[in-house]
N, C-alpha and C positions, 0 to 999 in steps of 0.2 A: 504494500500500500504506500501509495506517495501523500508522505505527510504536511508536506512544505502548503500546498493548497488547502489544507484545511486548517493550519496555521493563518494563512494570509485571511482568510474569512472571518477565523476567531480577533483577529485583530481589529479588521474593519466594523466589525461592532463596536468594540472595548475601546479606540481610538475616539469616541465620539467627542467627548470629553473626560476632563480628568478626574472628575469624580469616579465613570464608567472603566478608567483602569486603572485609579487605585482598591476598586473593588475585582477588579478582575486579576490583580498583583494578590491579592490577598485571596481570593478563591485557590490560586495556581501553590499559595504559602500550605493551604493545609489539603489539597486533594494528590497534589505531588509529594512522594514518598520520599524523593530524592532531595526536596527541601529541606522536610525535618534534619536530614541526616547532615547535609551540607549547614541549616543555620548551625546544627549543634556543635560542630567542628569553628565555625564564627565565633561564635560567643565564646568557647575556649579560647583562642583565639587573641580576639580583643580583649581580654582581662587585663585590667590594665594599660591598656593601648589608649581608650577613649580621648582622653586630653589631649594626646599627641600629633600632632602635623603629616602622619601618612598619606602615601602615595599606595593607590590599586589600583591592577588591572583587571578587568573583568574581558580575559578575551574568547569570542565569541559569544556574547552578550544577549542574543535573542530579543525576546520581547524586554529585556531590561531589568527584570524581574528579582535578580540578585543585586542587580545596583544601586534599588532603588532602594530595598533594605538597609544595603550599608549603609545609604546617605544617612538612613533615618539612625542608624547608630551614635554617628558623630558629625558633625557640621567642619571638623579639622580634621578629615580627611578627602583627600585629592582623588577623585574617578575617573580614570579613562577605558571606557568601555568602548571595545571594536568589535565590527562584524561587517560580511563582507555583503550585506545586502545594504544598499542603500536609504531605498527606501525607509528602507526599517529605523537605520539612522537618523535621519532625516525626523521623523516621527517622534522618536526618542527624545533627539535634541528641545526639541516644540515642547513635550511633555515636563521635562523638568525644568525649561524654563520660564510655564507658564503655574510651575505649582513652587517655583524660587528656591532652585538649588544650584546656585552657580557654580558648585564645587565638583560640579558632574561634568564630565564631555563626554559623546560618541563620535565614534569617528571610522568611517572605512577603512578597513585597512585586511589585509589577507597574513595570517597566521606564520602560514610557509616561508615569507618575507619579513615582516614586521620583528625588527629588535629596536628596543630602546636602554642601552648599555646603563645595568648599575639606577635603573629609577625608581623602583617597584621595592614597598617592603612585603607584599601578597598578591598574587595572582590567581585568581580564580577558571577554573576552567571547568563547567557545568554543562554533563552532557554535548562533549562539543566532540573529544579524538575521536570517536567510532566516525565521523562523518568526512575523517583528513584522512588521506593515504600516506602522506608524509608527515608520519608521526614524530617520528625523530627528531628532525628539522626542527618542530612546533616545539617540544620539552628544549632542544638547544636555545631557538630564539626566546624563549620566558627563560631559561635558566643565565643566558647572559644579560637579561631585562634588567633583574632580581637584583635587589644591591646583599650584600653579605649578611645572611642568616634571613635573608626573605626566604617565606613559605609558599609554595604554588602547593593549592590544593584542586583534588582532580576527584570528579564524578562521572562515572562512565559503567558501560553493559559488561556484565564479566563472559565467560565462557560454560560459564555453568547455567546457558539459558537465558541469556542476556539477549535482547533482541527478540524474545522468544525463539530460538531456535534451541533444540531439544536432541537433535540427530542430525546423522551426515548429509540427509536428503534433505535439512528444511532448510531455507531461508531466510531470512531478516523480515520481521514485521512490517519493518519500519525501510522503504527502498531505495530513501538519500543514506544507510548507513555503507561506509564503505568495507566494515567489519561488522563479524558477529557480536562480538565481544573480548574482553583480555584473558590470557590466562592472568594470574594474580603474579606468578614471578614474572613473567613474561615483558608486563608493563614496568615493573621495578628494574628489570636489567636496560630495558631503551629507556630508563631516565638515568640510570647511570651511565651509559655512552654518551648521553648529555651533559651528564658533569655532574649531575646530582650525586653527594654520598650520604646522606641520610634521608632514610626511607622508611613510612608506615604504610600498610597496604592493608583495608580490613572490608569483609562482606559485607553488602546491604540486600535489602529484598531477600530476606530470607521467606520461609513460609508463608507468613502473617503479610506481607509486605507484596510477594508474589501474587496473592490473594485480590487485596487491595489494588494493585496494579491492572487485574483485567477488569473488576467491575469498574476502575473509577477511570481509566485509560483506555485500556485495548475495546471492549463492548462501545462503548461512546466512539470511537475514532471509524469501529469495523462499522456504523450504523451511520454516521456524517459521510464514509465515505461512498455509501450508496446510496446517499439523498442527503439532500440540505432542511428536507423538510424536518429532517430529526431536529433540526435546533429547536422546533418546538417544542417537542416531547423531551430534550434534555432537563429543563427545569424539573419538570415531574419524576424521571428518570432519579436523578442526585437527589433529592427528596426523599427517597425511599432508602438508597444506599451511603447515604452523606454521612449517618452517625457509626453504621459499620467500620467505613471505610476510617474515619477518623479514631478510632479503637484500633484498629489494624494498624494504622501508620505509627499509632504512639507507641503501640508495643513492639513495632520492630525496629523503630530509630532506641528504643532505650534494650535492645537484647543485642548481646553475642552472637552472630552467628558463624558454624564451620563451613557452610556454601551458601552462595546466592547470585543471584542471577545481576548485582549491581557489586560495582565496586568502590569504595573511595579510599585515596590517595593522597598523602601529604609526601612533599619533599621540599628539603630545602639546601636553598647554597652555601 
């Protein structure tokens, strides 16, 4: 399924105004599994950080969604969000500085190319490698971004079913990814060809999570993508599975797990 179209739809709704997606920021905060797990790594994080003058990259940035977060953290920290759809950019920019957060930028820019030597004390990188083929390249250019002892933290499909794919015959749900998923040491050793030596690599979407993931993703996205008429029946739809799913997502961002179909990733220089 091509996801990218049914993104550009969800937007031109949510885009109407800024009230329509600061509510739609904060739908994405608790229906997405991969949020929970990503603020929780933030907030660690920033302890102690808040007062201080940082610099983040948010690269491949999407709908904006984690940028807009952080702003809300601290007003002295510096945002440069990239991604290589323009539009999207463009959009972005409008949004935060019609809701007065100057401390934000987007900006175009492609992954594969983009280094900014020594600027960054955190780089975020949020479900973006599955969709790069040069992956290496992308850990290289954030890893010489980073100034000394920045953290790039990474969100991404593992191999244990990530993407939904489950056996050697299936395919990727999702048909802009350019991978299934990582194996778990697999992603640790191409961040050290990049220079990375410290590394935490730990599961997400474990059962509860995987769960959560097709009623509150996969069922919605396989039903938009054979009629738009479903956006009517989505309201009623999440209605019924909003309070599951949000049970689901709390217990799997606060559990251990030995597999899961997501992964996340801290490294630092």
């Amino acid at each position: 399924m091509h996801y990218d179209p049914i993104k550009r739809s969800l937007g031109n709704v949510f885009n109407r105004t800024p009230w329509l997606r600061r509510l739609f920021y904060h739908l994405l905060d608790l229906l997405l599994l991969r949020t929970w797990h990503v603020h929780r790594e933030l907030r660690q994080w920033s302890k102690g950080r808040t007062q201080a003058p940082l610099t983040i990259l948010d690269a491949g940035a999407g709908y904006g969604q984690y940028t807009y977060w952080l702003s809300s953290m601290s007003p002295k920290w510096q945002i440069l969000a990239v991604d290589v759809k323009e539009e999207q950019v463009a959009d972005s920019n409008n949004f935060f500085r019609q809701i007065g957060r100057p401390q934000v930028q987007f900006a175009v820019q492609d992954l594969v190319l983009y280094q900014e030597p020594n600027s960054f004390d955190l780089a975020l990188s949020v479900d973006v490698m599955e969709h790069i083929l040069e992956d290496v390249e992308v850990f290289r250019n954030i890893h010489a971004s980073l100034k000394d002892g920045g953290m790039l933290l990474i969100s991404t499909p593992s191999d244990q079913g990530g993407s939904d794919v489950h056996g050697d015959g299936e395919t990727s749900f999702i048909e802009e990814h350019v991978r299934d998923g990582y194996n778990i040491h697999e992603i640790q050793q191409k961040l050290r060809t990049a220079g990375f030596e410290r590394i935490e690599a730990r599961y997400s979407y474990g059962e509860p999570g995987q769960v959560s993931w097709r009623l509150s993703m996969k069922y919605p996205i396989l039903m938009l993508g054979k009629s738009r008429l479903f956006f009517l029946l989505l309201p009623f739809y999440y209605l019924l599975i909003f309070p599951f799913c949000l049970l689901l997502n709390w217990y799997d961002a606060r559990t251990t797990h030995d597999s899961g179909t997501g992964l996340i990733v801290k490294a630092w220089k």
